[in-house]
N, C-alpha and C positions, 0 to 999 in steps of 0.2 A: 504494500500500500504506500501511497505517498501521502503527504499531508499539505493543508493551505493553510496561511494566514488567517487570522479571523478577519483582518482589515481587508476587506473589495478592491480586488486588482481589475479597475477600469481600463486599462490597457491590454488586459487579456482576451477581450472580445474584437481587436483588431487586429491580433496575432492569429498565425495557423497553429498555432504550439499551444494546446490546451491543456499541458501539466508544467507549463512556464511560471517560474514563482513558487512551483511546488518542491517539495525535499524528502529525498528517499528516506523512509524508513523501515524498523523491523521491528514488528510485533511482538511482545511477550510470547514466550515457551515454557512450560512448564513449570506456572503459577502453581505457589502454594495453597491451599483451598483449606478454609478452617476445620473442624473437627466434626462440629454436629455434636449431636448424643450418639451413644452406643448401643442404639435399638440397630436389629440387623439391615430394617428398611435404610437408613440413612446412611448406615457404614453404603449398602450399596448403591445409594443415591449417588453419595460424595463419591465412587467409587467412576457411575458413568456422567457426571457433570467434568470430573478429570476428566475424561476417555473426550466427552464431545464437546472440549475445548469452550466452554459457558463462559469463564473467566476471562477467555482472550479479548472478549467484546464488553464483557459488562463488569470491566473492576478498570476506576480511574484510571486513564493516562497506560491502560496496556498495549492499548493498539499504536503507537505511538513508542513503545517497546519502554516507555517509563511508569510501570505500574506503580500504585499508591495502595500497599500491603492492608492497610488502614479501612480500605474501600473496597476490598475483594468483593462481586458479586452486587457489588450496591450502584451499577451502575455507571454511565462514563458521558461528562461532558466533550467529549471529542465526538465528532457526528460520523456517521457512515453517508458517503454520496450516495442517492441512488439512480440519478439520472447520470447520461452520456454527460461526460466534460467536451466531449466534442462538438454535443451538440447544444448544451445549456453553460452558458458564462457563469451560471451559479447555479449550481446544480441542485437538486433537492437534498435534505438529509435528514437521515433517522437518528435519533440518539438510543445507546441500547440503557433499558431502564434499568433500576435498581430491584435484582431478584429478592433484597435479604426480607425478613419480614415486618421490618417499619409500617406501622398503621399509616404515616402518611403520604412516606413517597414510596415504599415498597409493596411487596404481596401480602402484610399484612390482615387486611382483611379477606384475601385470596383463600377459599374453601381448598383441599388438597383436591377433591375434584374439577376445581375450576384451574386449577394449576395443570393438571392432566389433560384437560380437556384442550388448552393452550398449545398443550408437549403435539398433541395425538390429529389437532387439526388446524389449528395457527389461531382459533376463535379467541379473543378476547371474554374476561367476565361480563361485557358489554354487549355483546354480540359480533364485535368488531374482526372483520380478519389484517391480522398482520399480515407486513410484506417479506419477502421471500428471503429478504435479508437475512432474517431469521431463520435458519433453514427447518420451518416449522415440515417441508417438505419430507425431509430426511426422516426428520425424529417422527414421523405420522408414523414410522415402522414399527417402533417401539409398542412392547407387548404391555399389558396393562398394568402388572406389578411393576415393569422396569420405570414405567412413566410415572406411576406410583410413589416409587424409592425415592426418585429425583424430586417427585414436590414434596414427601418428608424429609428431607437432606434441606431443600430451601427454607425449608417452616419451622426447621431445627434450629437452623442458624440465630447467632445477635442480630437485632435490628442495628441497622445502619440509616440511620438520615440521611439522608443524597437527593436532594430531586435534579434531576437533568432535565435538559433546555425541552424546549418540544418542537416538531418536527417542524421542518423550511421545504417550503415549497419550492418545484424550482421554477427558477426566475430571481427569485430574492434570495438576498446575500446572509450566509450565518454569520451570526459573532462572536463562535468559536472557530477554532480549528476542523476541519475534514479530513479524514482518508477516503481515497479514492479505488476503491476494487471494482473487478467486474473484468466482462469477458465481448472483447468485441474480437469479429470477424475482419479479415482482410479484406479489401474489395476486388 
């Protein structure tokens, strides 16, 4: 991933170089991921949260390879693009939320079924479907006690306070930082 300025590069929409301004980086690997209780659900929750890299996205400053130990799972003001940079000057972006159980900015009031229901189909407790960023796609395979473990491993954990920014449409400029992923085709 690469990352941008929070500050709006108005010169980048009259460039053909649409990761101009931007600066390579490298993501956290192998985030330490707190404890939990020692019910067996949570040992293997904690177990596939390591395995499907939760952390890399949703603990401050990881995607940006400077995690904030402090804020494991609670969340990251760094945004994820999800429009083309080629084709939007300012792309949209998602911010990944705060998993830990905080009644106000986390899953706190999140039912372990409504956490599963998220894992198993992307549906928010809202009704809402996230976007793919999330690879709700992948995790739909997960069998029902795996998706299970992982939201008692989340409901285990200390609340962490964290609220992060909320999403930017594209067109309009974050005022945070981005990483930029994604997979485009040669023409």
């Amino acid at each position: 991933p690469a990352v941008s300025s929070a500050a709006p590069d108005t010169s980048a929409a009259k460039t053909k170089n649409p990761l101009q301004g931007m600066t390579p980086v490298e993501a956290s690997k192998g985030l330490d991921l707190p404890q939990g209780n020692d019910e067996a659900a949570v040992i293997q929750g904690r177990y596939l949260v390591g395995l499907l890299g939760c952390a890399s996205c949703h603990t401050e400053g990881a995607l940006i390879g400077k995690p904030d130990p402090s804020k494991t799972l609670a969340g990251s003001s760094i945004g994820i693009a999800y429009s083309n940079p080629m084709v939007n000057n300012f792309p949209g972006a998602v911010y990944p939320p705060n998993l830990t159980p905080d009644d106000e900015t986390g899953l706190g009031e999140w039912s372990l079924d409504e956490v599963v229901t998220l894992l198993r189909s992307g549906k928010t407790r809202h009704g809402r479907q996230t976007m793919a960023i999330m690879p709700w796609t992948s995790y739909a395979q997960l069998n029902e006690s795996d998706a299970l473990a992982i939201a008692s491993y989340l409901k285990s954990l200390e609340p962490v306070k964290n609220k992060v920014p909320k999403q930017v449409l594209p067109g309009n400029p974050a005022k945070t930082p981005l990483v930029h992923v994604g997979l485009y085709r040669s023409r």
